[in-house]
BAMI-503865 format. One line per field, with one value per residue (C-alpha): residue in three letters; x, y, z; residue number from 1. Coordinates in pm, 1 decimal, padded with zeros to 6 digits. Last residue first. Layout:
<pts>
rest	ALA  ...
X	X  ...
Y	Y  ...
Z	Z  ...
nr	NUM  ...
</pts>
This chain:
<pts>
rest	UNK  UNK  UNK  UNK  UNK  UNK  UNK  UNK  UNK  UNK  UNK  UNK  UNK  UNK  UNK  UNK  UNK  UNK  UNK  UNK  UNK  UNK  UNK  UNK  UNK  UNK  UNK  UNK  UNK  UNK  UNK  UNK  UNK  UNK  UNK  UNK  UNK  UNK  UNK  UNK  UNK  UNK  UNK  UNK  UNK  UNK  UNK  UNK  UNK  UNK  UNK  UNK  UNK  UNK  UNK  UNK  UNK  UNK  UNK  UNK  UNK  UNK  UNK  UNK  UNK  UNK  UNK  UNK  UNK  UNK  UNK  UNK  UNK  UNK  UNK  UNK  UNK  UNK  UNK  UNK  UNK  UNK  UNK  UNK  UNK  UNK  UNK  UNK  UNK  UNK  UNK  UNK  UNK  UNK  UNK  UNK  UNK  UNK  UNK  UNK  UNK  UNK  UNK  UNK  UNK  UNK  UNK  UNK  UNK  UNK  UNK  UNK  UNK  UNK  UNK  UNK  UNK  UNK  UNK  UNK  UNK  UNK  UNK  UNK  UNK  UNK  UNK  UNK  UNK  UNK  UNK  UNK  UNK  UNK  UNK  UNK  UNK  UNK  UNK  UNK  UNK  UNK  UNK  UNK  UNK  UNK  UNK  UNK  UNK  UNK  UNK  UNK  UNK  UNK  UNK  UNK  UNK  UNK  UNK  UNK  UNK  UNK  UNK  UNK  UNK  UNK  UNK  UNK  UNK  UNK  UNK  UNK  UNK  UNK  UNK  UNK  UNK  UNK  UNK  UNK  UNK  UNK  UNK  UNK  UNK  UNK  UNK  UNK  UNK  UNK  UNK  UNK  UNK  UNK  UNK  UNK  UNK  UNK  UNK  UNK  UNK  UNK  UNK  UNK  UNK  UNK  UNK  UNK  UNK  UNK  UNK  UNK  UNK  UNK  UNK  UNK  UNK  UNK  UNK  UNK  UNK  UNK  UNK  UNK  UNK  UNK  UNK  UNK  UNK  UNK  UNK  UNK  UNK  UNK  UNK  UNK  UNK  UNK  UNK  UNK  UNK  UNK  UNK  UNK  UNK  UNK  UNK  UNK  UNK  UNK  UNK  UNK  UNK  UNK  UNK  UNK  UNK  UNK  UNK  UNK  UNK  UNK  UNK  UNK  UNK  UNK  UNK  UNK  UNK  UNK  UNK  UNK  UNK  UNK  UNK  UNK  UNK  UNK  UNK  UNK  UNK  UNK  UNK  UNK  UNK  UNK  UNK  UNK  UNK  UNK  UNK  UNK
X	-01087.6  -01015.0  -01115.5  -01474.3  -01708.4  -01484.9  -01510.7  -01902.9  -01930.8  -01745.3  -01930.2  -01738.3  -01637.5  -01966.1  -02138.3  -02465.6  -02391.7  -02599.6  -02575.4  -02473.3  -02401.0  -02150.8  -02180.7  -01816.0  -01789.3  -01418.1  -01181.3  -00827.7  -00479.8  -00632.8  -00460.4  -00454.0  -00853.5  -00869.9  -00746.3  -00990.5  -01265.0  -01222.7  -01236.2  -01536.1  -01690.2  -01605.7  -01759.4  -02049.6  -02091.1  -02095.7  -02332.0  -02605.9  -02889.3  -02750.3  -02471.0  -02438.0  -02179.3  -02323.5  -02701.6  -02555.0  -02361.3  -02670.5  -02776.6  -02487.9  -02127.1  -02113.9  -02097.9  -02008.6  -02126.3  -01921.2  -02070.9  -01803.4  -01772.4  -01421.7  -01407.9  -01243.7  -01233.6  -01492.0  -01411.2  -01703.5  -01710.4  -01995.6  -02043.1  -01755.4  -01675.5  -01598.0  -01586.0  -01696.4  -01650.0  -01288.4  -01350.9  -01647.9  -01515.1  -01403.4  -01375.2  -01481.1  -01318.7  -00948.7  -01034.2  -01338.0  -01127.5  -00910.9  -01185.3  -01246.6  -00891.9  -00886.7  -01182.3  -01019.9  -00719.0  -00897.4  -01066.2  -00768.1  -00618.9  -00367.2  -00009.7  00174.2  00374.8  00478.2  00647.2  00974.8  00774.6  00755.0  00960.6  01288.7  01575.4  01812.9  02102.0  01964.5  01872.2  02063.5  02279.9  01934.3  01750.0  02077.7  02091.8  01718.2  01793.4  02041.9  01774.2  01515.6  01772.1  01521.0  01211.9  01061.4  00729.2  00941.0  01212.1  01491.4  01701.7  01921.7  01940.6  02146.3  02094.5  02389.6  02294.5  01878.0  01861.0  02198.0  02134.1  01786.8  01925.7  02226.5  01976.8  01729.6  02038.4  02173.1  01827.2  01807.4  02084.4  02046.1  01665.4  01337.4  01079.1  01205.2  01347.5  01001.2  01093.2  01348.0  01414.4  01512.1  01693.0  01624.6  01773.7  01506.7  01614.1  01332.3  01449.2  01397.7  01055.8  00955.7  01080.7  00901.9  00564.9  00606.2  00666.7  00398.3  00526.8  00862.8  01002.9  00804.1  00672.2  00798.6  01096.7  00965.5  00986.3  00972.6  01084.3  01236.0  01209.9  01413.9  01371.1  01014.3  00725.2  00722.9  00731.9  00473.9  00265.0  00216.5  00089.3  -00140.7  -00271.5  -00313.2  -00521.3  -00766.8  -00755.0  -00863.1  -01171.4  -01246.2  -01276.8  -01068.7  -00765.1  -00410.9  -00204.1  00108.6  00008.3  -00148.6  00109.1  00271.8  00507.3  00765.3  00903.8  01222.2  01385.4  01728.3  02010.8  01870.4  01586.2  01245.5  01060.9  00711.5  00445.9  00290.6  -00038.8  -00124.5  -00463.3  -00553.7  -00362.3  -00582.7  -00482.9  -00376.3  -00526.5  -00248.8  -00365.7  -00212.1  -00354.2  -00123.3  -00040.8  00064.1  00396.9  00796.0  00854.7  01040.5  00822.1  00480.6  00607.0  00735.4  00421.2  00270.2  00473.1  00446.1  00459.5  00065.8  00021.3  00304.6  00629.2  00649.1  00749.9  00824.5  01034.7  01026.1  01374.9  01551.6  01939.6  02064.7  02470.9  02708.8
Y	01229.3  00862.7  00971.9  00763.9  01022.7  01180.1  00830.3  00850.2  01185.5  01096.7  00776.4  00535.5  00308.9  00395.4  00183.7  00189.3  00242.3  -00118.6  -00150.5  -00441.9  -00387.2  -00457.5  -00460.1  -00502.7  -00466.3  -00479.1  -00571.0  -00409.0  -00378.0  -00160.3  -00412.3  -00731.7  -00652.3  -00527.6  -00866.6  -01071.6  -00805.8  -00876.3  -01257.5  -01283.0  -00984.6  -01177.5  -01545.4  -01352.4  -01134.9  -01524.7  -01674.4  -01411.1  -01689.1  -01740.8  -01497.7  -01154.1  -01021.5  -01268.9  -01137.2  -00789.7  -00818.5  -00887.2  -00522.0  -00426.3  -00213.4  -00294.9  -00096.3  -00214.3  -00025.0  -00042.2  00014.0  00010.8  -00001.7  00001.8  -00189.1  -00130.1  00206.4  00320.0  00442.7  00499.7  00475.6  00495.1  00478.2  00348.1  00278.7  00021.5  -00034.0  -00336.7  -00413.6  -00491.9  -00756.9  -00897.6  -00999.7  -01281.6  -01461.6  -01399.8  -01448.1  -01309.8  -00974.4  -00959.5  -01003.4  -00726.9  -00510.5  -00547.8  -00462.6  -00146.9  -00050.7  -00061.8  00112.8  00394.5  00414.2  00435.0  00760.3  00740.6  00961.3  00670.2  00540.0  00801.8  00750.4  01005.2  01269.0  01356.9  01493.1  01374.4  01623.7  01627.8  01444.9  01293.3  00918.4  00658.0  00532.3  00424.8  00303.5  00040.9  -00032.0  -00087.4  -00353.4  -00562.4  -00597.4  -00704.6  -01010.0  -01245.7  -01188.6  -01473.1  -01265.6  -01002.6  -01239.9  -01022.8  -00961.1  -00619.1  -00436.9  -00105.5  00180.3  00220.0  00032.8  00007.4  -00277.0  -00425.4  -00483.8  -00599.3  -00900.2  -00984.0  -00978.9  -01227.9  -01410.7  -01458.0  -01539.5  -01785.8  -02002.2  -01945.0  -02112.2  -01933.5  -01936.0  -01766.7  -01505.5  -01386.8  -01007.2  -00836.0  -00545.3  -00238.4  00071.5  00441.6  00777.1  01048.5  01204.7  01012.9  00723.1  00439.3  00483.1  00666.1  00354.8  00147.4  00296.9  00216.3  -00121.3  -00201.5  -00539.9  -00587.9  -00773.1  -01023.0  -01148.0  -01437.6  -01361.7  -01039.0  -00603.2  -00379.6  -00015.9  00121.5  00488.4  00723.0  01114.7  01091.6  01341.7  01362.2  00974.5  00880.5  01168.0  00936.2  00645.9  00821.3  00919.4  00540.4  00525.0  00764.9  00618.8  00331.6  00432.6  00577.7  00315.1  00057.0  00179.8  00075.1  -00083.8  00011.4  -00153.5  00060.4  00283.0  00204.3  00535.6  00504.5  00761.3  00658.4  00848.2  00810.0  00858.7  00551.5  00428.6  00607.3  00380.8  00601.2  00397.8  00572.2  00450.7  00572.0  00435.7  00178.6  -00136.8  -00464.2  -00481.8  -00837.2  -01092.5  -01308.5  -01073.7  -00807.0  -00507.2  -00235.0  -00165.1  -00457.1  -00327.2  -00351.3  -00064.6  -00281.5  -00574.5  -00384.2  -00227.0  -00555.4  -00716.1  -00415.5  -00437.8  -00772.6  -00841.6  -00875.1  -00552.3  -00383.6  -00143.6  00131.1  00222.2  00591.6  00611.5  01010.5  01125.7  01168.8  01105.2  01235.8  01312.7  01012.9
Z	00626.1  00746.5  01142.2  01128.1  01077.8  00791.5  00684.1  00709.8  00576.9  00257.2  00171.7  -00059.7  00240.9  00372.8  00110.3  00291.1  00710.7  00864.4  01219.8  01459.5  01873.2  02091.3  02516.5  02700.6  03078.3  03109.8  03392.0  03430.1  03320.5  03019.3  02764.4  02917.4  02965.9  02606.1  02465.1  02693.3  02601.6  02232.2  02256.9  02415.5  02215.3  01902.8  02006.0  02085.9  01766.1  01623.3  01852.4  01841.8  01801.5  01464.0  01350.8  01438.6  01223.3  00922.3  00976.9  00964.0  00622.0  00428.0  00485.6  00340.2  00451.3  00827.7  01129.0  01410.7  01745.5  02094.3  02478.7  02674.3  03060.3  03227.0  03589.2  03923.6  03969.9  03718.4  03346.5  03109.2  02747.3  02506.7  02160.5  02058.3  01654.3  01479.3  01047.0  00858.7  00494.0  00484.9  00768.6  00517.5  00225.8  00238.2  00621.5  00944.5  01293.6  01267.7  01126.3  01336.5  01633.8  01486.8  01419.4  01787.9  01962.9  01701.7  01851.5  02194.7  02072.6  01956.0  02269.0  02495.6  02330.4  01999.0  02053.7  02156.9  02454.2  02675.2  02982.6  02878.3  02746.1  02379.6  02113.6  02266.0  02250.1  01899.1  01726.0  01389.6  01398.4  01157.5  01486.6  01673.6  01349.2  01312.2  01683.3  01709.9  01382.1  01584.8  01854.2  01595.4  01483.2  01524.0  01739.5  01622.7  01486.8  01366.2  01177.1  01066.0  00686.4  00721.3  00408.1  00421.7  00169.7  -00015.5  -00361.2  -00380.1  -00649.0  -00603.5  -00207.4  -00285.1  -00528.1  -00287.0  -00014.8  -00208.7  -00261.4  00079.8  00180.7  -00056.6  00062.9  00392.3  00360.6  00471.4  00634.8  00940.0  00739.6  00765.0  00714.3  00477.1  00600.2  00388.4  00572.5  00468.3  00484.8  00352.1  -00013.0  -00188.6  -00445.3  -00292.1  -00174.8  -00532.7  -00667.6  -00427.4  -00523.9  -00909.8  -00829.0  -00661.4  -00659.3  -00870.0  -00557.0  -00566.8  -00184.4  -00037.7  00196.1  00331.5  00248.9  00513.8  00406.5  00699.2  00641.8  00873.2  00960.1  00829.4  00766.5  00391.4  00294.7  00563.2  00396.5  00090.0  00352.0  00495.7  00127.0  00060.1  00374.4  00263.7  -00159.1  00065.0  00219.1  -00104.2  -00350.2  -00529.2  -00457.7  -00563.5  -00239.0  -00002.0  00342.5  00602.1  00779.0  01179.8  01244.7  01517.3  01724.3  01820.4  02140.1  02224.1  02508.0  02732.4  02627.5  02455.1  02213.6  02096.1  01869.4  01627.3  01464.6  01094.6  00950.5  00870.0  00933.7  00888.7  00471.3  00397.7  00666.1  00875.4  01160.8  01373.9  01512.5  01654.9  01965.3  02087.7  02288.0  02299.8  02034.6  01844.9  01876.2  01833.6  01524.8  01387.2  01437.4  01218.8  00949.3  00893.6  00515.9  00488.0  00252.8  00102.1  00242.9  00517.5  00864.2  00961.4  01181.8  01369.0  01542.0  01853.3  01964.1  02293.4  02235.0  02218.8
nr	292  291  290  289  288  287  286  285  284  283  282  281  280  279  278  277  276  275  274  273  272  271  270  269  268  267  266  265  264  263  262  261  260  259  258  257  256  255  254  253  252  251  250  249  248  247  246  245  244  243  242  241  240  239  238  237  236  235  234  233  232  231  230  229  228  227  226  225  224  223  222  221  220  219  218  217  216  215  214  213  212  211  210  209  208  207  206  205  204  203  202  201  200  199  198  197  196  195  194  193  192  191  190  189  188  187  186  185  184  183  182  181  180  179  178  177  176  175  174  173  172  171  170  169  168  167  166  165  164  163  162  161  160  159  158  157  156  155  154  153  152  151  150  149  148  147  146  145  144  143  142  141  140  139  138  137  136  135  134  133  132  131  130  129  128  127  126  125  124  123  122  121  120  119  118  117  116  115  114  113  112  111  110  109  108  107  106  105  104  103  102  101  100  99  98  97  96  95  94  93  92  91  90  89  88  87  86  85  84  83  82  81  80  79  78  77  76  75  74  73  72  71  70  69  68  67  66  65  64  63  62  61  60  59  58  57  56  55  54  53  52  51  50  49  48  47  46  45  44  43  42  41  40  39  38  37  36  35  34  33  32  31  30  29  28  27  26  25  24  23  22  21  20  19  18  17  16  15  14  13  12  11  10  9  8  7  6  5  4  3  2  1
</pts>
């Protein structure tokens, strides 16, 4: 078989795992996972090259109707991810209605770009249903394969590589063999934080904060980074912080274990709390932030 190349772009609703699967096919954490609806952002690829292939794959935010303009940013991320793709796997899981942004799927289904549906979570699941819920998909999108896996169990992932392997075009990699994505070091390491954030605080406050570096400086045995959250409301800062600083503790802790396994190396790791009014409505402030 000649070398085999080609751009995955993967797609489908908030909180189905799209990002765990990501970071299992590609064989990295690269993009932030929590049981939280809407953590993915913006667009992170993640590059797979083995032995006669190269996948490039394409992490989007989850499929959702805006509410303001951070989102109408991440929902047009998510429209290119249906022009720039050799192969679409539209990730759908065990749980969710199928008739959910419906209007989205159909234009999913019925774009010219090869596609594969997978069902995620089949780890919560019963035979029985599964067979139907793949019956049901299989009638609704006739031709385009539906292979059921479990991301976070690692379930039938291997079988899936296969599939994206034979539906890529014949071409030369895009990118150098030891490459892993196209994102630098810092983005990752903010990522790493809104994560923890993600995880630590409840309502609405992870959709109301945004991270950005403000410093970063690589010595030989130790990376030094100086990070700034911004949140939405005044009220918002107390709640980052917490009393006595405990909470923005308990977050830094936990961030500069993850970036420590990430970097390979020790981390010196100083956060601080500002306010930015409303800067998910605020054009110069998402433009500030990469969303624009």
């Amino acid at each position: 078989m000649n070398h085999r190349s080609g751009f995955v772009n993967i797609m489908g609703n908030p909180n189905v795992g799209k990002s765990t699967l990501m970071n299992v096919l590609v064989g990295e954490k690269l993009s932030v996972t929590t049981p939280k609806a809407q953590t993915t952002r913006h667009r992170i690829m993640g590059i797979l090259t083995g032995e006669g292939y190269q996948i490039v794959y394409s992490d989007t935010p989850g499929i959702l109707n805006p509410k303001y303009r951070l989102q109408s940013a991440m929902m047009r991320s998510v429209e290119s991810a249906l022009d720039d793709a050799d192969l679409i796997l539209y990730v759908t899981d065990v749980v969710e209605s199928i008739s959910k942004n419906e209007e989205h799927l159909n234009r999913i289904l019925s774009s010219a770009v090869p596609k594969i549906i997978v069902i995620n979570k089949i780890d919560l699941s019963n035979q029985a249903e599964l067979e139907k819920l793949v019956e049901t998909w299989s009638a609704l999108a006739p031709g385009i394969p539906v292979l059921p896996v479990s991301a976070i169990k690692k379930f039938n992932t291997d079988l899936l590589l296969r599939e994206v392997i034979n539906s890529l075009p014949e071409g030369p990699p895009y990118f150098p063999e030891d490459q892993l994505t196209d994102r630098y070091e810092r983005f990752f390491v903010t990522e790493i934080i809104r994560g923890k954030i993600f995880e630590t605080y409840q309502k609405e406050i992870p959709y109301s904060v945004e991270v950005e570096i403000e410093s970063y400086t690589e010595e030989p045995e130790l990376n030094r980074i100086s990070a700034v959250i911004y949140v939405a409301r005044d009220s918002q800062k107390g709640i980052i912080i917490g009393h006595k600083g405990s909470m923005l503790k308990r977050v830094g802790t936990a961030a500069r274990k993850d970036m420590e396994e990430f970097l390979g190396k020790k981390v010196f790791l100083e956060m601080y709390v500002r306010v930015a009014r409303e800067w998910r409505d605020n054009p110069r402030m998402l433009k500030k932030f990469g969303y624009l």
